[in-house]
gemmi code that builds the backbone of each chain (N, CA, C; Angstrom):
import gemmi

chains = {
    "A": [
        ("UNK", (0.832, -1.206, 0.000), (0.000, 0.000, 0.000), (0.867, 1.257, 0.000)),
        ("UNK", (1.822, 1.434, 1.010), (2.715, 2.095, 1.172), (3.328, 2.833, -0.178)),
        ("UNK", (3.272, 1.591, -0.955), (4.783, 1.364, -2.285), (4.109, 1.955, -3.101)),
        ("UNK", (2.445, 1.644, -3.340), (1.760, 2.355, -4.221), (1.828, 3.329, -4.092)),
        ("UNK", (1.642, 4.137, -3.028), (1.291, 5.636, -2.889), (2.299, 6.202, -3.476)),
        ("UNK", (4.002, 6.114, -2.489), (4.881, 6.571, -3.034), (5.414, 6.566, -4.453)),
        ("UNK", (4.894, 5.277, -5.590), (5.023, 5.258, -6.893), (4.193, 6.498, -7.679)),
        ("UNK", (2.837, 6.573, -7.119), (1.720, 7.180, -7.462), (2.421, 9.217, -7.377)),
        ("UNK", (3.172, 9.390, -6.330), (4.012, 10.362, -5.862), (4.917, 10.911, -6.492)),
        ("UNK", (5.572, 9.481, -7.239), (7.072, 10.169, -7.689), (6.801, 10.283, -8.901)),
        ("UNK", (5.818, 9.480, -9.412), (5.220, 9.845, -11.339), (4.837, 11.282, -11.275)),
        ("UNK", (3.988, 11.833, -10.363), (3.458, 13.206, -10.528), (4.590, 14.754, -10.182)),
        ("UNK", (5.097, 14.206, -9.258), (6.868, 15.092, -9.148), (7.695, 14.851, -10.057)),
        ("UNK", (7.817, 13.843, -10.340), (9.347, 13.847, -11.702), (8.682, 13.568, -12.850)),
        ("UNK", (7.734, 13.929, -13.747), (7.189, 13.676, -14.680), (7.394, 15.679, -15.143)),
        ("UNK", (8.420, 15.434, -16.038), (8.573, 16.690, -16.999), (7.228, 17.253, -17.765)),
        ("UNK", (6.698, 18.255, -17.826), (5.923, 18.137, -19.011), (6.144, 18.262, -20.014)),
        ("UNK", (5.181, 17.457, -21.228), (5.720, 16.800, -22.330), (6.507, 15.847, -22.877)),
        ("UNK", (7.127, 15.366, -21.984), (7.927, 14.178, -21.434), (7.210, 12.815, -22.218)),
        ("UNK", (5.929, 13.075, -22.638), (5.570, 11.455, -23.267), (5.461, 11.949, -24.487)),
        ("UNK", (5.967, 13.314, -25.109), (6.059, 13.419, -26.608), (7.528, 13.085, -27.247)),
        ("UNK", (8.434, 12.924, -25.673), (9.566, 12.764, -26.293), (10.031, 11.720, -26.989)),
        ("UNK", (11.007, 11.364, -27.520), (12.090, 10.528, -27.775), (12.968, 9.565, -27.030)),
        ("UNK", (12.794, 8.256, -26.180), (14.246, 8.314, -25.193), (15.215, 8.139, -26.598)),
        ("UNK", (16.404, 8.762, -25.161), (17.611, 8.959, -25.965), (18.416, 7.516, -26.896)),
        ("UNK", (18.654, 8.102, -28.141), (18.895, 6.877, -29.393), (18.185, 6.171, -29.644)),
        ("UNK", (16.160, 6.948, -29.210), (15.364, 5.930, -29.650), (15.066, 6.031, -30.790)),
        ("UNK", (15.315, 7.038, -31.584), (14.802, 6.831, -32.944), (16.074, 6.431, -34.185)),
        ("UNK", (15.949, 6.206, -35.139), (17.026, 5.814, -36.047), (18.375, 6.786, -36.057)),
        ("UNK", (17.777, 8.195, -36.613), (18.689, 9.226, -36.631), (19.451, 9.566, -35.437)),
        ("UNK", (19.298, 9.357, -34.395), (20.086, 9.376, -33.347), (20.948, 8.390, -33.407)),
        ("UNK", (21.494, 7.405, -33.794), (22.143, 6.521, -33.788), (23.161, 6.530, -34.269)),
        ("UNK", (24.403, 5.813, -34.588), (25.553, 5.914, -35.492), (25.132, 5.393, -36.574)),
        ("UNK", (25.317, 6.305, -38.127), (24.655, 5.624, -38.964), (25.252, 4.687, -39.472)),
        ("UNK", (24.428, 4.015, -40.115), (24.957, 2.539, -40.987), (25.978, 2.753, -41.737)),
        ("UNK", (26.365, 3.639, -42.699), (26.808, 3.560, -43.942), (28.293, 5.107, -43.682)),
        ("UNK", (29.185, 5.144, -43.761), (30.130, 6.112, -43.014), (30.549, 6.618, -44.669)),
        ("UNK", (31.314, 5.579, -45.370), (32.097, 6.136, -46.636), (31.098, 7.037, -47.540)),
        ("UNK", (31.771, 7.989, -48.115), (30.550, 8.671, -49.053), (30.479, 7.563, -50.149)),
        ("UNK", (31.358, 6.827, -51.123), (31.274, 6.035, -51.995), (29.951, 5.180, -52.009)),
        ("UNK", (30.194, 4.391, -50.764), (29.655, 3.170, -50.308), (28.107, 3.789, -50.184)),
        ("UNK", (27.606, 5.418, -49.754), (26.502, 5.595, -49.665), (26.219, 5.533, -50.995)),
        ("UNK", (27.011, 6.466, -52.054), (26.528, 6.169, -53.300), (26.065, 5.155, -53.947)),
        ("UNK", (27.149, 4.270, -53.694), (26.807, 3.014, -53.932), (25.210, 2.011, -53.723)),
        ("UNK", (25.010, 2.611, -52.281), (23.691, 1.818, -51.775), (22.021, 2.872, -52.771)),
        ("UNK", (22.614, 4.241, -53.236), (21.613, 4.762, -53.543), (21.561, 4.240, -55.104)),
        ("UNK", (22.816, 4.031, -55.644), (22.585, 3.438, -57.264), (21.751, 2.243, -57.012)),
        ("UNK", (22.374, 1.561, -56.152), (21.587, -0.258, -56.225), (19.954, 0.042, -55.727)),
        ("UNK", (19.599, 0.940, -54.905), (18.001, 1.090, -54.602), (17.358, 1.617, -55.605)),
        ("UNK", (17.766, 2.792, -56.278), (17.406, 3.399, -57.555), (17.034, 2.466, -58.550)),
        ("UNK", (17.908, 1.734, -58.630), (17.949, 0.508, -60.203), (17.113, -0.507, -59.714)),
        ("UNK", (16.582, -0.843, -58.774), (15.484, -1.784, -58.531), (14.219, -1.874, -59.536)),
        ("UNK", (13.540, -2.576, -59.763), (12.897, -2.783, -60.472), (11.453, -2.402, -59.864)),
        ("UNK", (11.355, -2.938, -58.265), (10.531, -2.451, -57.763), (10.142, -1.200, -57.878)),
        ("UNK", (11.248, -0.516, -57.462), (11.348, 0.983, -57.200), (10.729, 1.547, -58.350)),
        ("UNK", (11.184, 1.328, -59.689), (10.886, 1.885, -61.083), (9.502, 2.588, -61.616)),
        ("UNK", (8.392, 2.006, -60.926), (7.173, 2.372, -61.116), (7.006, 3.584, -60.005)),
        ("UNK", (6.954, 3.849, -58.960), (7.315, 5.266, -58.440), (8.241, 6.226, -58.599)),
        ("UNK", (9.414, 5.931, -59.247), (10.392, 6.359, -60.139), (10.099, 7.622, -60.754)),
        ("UNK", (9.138, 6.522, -61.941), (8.529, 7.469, -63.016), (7.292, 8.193, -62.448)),
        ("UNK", (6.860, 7.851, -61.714), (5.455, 8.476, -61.552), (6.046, 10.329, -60.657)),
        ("UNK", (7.229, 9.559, -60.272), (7.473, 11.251, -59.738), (8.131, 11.896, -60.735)),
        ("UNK", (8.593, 11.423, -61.787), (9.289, 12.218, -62.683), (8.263, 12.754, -63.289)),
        ("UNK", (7.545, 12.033, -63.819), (6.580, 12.648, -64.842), (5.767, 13.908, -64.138)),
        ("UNK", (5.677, 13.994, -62.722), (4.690, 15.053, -62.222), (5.901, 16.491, -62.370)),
        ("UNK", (6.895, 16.260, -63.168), (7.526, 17.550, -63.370), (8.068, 18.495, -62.267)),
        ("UNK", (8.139, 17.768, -61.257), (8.999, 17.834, -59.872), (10.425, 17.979, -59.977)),
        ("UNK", (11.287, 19.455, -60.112), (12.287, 19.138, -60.001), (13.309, 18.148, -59.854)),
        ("UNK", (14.451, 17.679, -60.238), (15.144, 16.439, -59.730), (15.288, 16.818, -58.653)),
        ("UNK", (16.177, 17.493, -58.222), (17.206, 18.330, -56.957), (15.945, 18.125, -55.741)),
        ("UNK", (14.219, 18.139, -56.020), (13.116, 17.978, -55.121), (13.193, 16.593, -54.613)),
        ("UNK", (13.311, 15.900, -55.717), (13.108, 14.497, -55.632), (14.362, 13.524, -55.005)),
        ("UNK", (15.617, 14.460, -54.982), (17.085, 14.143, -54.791), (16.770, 13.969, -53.633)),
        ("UNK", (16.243, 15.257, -53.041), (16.478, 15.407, -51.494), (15.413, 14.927, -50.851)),
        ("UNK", (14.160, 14.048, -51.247), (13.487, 13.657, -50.818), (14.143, 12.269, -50.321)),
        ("UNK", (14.482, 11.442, -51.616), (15.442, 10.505, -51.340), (16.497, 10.484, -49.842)),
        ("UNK", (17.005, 11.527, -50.272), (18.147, 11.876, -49.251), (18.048, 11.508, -47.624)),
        ("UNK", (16.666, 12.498, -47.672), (16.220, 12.602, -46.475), (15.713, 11.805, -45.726)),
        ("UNK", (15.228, 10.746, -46.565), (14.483, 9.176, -45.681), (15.533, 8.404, -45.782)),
        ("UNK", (16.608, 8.873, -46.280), (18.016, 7.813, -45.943), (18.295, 8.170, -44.821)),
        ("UNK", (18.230, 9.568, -44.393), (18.883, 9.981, -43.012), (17.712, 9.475, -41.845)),
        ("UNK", (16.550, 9.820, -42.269), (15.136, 9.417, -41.387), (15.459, 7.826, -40.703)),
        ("UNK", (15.916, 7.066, -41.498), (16.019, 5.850, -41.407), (17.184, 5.358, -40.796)),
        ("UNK", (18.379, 6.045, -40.373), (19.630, 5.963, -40.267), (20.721, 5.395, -41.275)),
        ("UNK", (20.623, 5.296, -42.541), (21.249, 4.986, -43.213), (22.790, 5.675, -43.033)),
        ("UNK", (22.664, 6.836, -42.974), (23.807, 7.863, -43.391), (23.400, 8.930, -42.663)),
        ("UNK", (24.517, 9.847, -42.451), (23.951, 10.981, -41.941), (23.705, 12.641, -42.921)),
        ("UNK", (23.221, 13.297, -42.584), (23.187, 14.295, -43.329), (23.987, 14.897, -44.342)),
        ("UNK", (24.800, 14.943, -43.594), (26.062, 15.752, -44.529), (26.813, 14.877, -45.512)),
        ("UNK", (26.511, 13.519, -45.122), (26.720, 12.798, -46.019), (25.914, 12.707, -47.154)),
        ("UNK", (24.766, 12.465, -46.969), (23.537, 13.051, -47.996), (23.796, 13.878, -48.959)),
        ("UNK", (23.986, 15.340, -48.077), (24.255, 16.192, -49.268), (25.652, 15.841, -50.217)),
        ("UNK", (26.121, 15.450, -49.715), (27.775, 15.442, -50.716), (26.879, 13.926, -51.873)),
        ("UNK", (26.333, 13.030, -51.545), (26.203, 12.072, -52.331), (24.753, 12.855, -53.325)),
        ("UNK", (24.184, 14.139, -53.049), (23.022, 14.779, -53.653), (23.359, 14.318, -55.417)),
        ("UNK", (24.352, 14.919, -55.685), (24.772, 14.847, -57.405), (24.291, 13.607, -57.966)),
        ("UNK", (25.096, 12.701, -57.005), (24.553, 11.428, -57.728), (23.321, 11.147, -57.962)),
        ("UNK", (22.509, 10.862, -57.137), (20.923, 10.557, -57.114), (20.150, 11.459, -57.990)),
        ("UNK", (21.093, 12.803, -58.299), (20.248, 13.612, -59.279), (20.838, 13.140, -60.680)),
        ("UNK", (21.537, 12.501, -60.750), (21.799, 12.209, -61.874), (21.799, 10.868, -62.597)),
        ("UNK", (21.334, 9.704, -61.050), (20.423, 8.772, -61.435), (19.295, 9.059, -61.952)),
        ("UNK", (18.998, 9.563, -61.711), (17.140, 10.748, -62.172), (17.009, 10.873, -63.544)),
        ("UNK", (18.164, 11.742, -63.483), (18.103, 12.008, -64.576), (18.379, 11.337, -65.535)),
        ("UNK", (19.177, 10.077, -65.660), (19.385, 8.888, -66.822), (17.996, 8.041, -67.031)),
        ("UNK", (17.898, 8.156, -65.598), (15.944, 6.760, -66.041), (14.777, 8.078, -66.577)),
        ("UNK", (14.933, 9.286, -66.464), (14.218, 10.088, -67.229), (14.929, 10.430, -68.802)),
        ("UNK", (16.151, 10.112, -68.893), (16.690, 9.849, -70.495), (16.284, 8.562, -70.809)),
        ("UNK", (15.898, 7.607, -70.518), (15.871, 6.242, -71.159), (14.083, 6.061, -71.017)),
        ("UNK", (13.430, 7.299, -70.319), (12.223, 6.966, -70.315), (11.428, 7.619, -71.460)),
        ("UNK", (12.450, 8.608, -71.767), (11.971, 9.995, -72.531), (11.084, 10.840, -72.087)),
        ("UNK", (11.661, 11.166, -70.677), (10.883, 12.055, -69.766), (11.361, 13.459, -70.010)),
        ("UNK", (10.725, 14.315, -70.142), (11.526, 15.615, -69.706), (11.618, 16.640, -68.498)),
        ("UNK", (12.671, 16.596, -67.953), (12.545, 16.700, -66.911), (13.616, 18.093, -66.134)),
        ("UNK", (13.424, 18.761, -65.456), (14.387, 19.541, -65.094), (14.805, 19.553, -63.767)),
        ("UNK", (16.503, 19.945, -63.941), (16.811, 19.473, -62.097), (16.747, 20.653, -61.408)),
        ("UNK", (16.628, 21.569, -61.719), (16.598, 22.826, -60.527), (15.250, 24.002, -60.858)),
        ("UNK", (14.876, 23.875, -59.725), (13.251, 24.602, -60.047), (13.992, 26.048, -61.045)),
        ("UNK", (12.804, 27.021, -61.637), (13.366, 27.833, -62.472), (13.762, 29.055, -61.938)),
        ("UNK", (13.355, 29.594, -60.931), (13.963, 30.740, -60.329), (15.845, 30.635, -60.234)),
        ("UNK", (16.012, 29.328, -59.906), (17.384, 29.092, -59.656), (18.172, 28.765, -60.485)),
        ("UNK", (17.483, 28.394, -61.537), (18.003, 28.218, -62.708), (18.496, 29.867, -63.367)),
        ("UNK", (17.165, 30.685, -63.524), (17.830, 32.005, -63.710), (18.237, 32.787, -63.271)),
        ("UNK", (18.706, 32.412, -61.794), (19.097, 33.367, -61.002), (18.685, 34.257, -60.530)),
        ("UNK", (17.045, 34.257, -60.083), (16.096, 35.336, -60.088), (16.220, 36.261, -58.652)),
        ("UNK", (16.272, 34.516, -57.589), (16.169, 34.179, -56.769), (17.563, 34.948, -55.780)),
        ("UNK", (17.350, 35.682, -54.140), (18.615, 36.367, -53.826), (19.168, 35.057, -52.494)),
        ("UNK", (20.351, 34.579, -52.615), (20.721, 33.961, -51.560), (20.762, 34.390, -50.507)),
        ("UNK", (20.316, 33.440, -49.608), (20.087, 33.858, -48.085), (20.749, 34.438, -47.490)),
        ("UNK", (22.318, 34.271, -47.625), (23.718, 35.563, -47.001), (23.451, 36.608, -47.254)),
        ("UNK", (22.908, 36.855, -48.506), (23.100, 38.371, -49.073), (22.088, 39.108, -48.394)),
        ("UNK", (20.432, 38.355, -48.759), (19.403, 38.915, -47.593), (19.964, 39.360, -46.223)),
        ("UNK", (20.337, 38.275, -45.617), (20.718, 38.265, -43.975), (22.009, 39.804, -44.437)),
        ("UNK", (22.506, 39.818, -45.068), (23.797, 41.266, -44.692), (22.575, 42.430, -45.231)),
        ("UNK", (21.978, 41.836, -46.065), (21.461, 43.574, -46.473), (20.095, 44.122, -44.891)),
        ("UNK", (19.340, 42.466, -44.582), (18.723, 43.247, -43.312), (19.746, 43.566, -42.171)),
        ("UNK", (20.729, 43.110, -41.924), (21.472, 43.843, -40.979), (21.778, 45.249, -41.387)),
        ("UNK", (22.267, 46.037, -42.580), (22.702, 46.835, -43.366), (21.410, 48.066, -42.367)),
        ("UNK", (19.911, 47.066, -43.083), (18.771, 48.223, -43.413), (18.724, 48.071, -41.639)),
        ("UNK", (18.911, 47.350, -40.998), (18.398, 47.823, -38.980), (19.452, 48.273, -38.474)),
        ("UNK", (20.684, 48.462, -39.106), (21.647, 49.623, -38.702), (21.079, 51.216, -38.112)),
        ("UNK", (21.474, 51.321, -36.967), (20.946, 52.800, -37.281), (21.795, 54.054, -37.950)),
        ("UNK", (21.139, 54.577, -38.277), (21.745, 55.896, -39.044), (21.827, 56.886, -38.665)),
        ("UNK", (23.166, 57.361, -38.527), (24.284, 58.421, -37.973), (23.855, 59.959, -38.637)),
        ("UNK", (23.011, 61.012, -38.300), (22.786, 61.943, -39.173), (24.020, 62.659, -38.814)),
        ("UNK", (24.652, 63.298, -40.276), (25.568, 63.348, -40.738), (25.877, 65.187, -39.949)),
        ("UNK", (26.889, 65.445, -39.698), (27.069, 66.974, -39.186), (27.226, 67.945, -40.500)),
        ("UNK", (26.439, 69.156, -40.100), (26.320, 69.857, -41.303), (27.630, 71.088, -41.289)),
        ("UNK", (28.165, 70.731, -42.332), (28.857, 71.280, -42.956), (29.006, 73.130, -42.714)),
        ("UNK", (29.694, 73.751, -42.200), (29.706, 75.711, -42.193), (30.516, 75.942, -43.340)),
        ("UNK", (29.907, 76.632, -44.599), (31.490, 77.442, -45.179), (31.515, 78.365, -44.859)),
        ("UNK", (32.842, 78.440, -44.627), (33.522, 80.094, -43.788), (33.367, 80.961, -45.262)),
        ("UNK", (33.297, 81.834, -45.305), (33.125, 82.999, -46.152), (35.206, 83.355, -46.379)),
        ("UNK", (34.914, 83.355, -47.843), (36.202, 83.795, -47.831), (36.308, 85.201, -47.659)),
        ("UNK", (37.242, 86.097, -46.878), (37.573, 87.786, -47.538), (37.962, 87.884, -48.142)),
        ("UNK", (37.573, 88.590, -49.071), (37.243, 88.902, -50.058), (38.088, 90.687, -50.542)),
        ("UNK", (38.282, 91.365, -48.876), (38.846, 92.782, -48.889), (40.443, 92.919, -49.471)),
        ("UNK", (40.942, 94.207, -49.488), (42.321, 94.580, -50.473), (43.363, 94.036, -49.191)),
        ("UNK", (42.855, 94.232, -47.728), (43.896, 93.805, -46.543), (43.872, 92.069, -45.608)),
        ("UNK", (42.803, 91.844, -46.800), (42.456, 90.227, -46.414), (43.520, 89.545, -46.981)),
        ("UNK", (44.277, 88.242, -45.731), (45.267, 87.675, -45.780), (44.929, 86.393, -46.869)),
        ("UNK", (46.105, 86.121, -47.430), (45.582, 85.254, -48.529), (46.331, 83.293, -47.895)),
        ("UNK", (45.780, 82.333, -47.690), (45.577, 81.212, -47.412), (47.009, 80.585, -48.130)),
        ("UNK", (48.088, 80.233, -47.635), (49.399, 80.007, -47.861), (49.026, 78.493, -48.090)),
        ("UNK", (49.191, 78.301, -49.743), (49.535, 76.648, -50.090), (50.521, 76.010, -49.490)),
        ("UNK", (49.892, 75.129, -48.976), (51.140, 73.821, -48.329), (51.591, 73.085, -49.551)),
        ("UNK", (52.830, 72.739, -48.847), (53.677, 72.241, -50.215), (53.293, 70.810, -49.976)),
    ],
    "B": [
        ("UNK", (17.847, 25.357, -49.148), (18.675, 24.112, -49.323), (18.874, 23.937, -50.423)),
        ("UNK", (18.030, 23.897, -51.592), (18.013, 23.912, -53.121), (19.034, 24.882, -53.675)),
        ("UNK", (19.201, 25.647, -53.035), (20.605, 26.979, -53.652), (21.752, 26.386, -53.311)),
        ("UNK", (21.983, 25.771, -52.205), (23.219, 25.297, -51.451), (23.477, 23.673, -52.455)),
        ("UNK", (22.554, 23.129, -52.623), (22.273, 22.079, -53.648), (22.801, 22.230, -55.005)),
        ("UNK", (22.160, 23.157, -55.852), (23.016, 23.852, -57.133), (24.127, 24.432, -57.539)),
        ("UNK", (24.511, 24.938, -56.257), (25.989, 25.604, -55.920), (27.003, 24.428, -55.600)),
        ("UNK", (26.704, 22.899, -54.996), (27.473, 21.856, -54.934), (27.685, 21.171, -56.409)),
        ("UNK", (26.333, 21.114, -56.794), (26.463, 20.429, -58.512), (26.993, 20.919, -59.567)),
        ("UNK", (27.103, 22.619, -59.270), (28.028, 23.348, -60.136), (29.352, 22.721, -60.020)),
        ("UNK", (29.771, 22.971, -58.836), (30.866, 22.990, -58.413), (31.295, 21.474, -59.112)),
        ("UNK", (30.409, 20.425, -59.011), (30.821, 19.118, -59.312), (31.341, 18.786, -60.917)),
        ("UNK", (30.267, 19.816, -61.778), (29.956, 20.137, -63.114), (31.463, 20.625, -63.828)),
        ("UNK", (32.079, 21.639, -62.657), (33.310, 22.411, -63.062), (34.877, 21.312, -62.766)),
        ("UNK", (34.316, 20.492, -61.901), (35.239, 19.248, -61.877), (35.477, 18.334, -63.069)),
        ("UNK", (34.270, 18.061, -63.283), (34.042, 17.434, -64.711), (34.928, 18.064, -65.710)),
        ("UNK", (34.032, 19.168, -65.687), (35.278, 19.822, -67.332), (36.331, 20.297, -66.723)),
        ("UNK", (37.026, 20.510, -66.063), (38.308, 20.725, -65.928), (39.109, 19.530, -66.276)),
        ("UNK", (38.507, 18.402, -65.379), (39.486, 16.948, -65.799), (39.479, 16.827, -67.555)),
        ("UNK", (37.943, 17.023, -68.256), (38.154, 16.580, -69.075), (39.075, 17.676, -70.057)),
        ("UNK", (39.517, 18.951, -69.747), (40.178, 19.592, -70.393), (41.812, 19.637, -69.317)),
        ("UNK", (41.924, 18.901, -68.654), (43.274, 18.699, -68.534), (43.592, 17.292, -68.474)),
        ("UNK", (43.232, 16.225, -68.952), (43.449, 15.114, -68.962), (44.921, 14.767, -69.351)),
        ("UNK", (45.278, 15.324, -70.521), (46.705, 15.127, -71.397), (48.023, 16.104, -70.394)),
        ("UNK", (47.582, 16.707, -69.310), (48.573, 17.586, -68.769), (49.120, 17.151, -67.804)),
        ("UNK", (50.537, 17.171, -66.932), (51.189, 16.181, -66.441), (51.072, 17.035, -64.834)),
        ("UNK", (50.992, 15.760, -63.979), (50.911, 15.880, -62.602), (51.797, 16.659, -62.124)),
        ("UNK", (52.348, 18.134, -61.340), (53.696, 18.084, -60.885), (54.711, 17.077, -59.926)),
        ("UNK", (55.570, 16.858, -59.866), (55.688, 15.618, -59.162), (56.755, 16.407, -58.037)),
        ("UNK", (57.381, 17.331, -58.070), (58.251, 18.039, -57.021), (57.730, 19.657, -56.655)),
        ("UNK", (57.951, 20.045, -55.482), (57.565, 21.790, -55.268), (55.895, 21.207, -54.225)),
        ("UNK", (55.487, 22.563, -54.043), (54.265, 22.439, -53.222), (53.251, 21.756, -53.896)),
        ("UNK", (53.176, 21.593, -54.985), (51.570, 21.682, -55.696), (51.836, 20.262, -55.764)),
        ("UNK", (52.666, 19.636, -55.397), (53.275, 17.986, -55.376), (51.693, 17.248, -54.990)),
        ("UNK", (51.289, 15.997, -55.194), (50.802, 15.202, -54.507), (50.723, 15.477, -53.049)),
        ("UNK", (52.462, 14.982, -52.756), (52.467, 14.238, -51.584), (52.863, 16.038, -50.816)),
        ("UNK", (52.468, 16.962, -51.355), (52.868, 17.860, -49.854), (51.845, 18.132, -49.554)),
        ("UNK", (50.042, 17.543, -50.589), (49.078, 17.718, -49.886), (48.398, 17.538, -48.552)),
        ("UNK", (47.564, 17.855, -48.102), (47.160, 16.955, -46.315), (46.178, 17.679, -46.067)),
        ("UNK", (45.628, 17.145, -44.606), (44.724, 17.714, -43.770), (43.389, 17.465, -44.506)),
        ("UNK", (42.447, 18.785, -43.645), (40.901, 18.460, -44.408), (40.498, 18.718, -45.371)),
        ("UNK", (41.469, 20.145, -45.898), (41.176, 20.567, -47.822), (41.463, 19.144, -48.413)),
        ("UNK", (42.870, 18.522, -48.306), (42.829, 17.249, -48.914), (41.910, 16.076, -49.398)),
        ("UNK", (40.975, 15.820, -47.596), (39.983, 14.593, -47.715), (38.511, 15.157, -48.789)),
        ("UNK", (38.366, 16.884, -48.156), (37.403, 17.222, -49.007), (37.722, 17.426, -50.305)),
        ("UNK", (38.486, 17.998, -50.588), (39.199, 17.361, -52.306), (38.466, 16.203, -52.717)),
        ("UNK", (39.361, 15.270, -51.782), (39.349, 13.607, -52.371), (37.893, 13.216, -52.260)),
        ("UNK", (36.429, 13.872, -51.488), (35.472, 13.320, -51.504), (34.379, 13.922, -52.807)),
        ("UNK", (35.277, 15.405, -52.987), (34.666, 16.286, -54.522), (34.930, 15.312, -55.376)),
        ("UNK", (35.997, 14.772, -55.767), (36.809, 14.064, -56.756), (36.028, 12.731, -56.862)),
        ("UNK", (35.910, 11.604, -55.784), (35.120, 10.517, -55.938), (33.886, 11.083, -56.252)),
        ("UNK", (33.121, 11.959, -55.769), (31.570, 11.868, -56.685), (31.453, 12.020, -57.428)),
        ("UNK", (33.110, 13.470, -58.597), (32.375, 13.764, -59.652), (32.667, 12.687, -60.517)),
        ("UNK", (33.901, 11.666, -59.774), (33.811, 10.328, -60.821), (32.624, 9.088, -60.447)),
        ("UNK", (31.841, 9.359, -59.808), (31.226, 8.691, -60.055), (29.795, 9.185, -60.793)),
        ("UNK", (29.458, 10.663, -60.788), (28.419, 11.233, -61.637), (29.203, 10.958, -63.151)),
        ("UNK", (30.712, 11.293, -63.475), (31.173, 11.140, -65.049), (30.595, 9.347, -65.101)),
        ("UNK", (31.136, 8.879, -64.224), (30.659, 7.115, -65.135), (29.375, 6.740, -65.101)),
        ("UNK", (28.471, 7.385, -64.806), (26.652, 7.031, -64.770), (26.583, 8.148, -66.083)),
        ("UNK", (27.273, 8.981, -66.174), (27.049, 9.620, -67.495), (27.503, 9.377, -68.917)),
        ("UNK", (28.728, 8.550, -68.838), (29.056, 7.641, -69.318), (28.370, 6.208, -70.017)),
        ("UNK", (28.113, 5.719, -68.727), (26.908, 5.007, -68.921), (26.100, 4.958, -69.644)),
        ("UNK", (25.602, 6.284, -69.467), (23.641, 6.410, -69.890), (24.043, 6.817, -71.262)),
        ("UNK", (25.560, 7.166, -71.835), (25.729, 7.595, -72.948), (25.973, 6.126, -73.963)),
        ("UNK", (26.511, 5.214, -73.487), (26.803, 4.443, -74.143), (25.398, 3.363, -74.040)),
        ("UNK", (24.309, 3.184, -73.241), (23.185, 2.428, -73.320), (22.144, 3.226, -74.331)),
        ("UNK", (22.492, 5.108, -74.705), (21.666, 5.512, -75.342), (22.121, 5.081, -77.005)),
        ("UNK", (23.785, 5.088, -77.116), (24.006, 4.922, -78.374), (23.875, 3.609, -78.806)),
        ("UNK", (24.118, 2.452, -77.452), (23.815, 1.492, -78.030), (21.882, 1.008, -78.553)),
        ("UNK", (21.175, 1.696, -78.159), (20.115, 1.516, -78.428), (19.343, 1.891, -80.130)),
        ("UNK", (20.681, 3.366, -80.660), (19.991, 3.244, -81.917), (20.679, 2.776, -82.859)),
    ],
}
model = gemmi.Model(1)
for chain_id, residues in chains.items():
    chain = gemmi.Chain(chain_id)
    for i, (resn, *xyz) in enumerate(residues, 1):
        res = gemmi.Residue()
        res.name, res.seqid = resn, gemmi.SeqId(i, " ")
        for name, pos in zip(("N", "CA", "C"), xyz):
            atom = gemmi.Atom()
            atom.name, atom.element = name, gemmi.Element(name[0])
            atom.pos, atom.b_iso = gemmi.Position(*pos), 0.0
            res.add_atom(atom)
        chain.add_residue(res)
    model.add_chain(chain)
structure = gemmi.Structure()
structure.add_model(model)
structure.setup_entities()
């Protein structure tokens, strides 16, 4: 009876809130050491999943919806990391490849297809550094500037005349 | 992420044609630009630019020689 109470006690004192939305620690995949370390070897595992046969019929069905590659790259990417395959940064360095698996089963499908949405393609688009310096630039505050006196030159026959420095 | 994305594939793109326009030109083999006085992390990241863009040239490769063999 005793044991109950005090159990009943220490759940309601040491119970964090939100505490049952968490995670325990290395419970999910991505927390873990990932599977796959070499960048090669990730490449490697994304050519052999790509070329599946299975795979092939969702393949195309995302190509054809005219979804960027580089969209579809990093979709890939990202359920490799979701899953613990690899980790992020590994991802991105192996990005090229997978976009350019894409892009061969959309040459052999006779898909047409483009890898980088079009803003970025033409450069329309301003990179995020440049934003981030120009709003620092514009919440600068501004120094009003001291105004300027011109002295009046004399102008009279006994007015001393301003000796050039050499 | 997509900018940071295009700015890597460039970069991979400019690997490509450089090799393929210095292919015939000879390694230095003595002085700094040597091989072996390379090191550290510019080195490994080098060497990890270098393995992808050979492995994007041989899937391109590839897809070139399954397209010609097809007509």
């Amino acid at each position: 009876m005793l044991e109950n109470e005090s159990k009943v006690g220490d759940v309601i004192s040491n119970t964090p809130p939100g505490i049952s939305w968490t995670a325990p620690a290395k419970g999910r995949p991505w927390m873990n050491a990932p599977n796959v370390v070499d960048v090669s070897a990730v490449a490697q595992g994304y050519i052999n999943s790509l070329g599946q046969a299975e795979a092939a019929n969702d393949i195309l069905d995302a190509l054809e919806s005219e979804i960027p590659l580089a969209v579809i790259a990093e979709t890939f990417m990202l359920t490799g990391v979701h899953k613990g395959r690899h980790t992020l940064d590994t991802g991105i360095l192996v990005m090229p490849v997978i976009i350019e698996l894409l892009q061969s089963i959309a040459d052999f499908n006779n898909i047409k297809t483009v890898k980088f949405t079009e803003e970025l393609v033409k450069g329309t688009t301003v990179h995020p550094r440049v934003l981030r310096e120009f709003a620092k630039k514009v919440s600068e505050p501004v120094e009003a500037a001291e105004p300027v006196m011109e002295q009046e030159q004399p102008t009279g026959l006994m007015a001393r005349k301003n000796k050039e420095v050499m | 992420m997509q900018q940071h994305i295009k700015t890597y594939y460039d970069k991979i793109e400019a690997v490509i044609a450089s090799r393929q326009q210095q292919s015939k030109s000879k390694k230095p083999r003595k002085g700094l630009l040597s091989p072996s006085g390379e090191g550290g992390a510019a080195a490994k990241e080098r060497d990890q630019l270098q393995t992808i863009a050979d492995i994007v040239q041989g899937i391109r490769e590839a897809k070139e020689e399954i397209l010609n063999a097809r007509k």
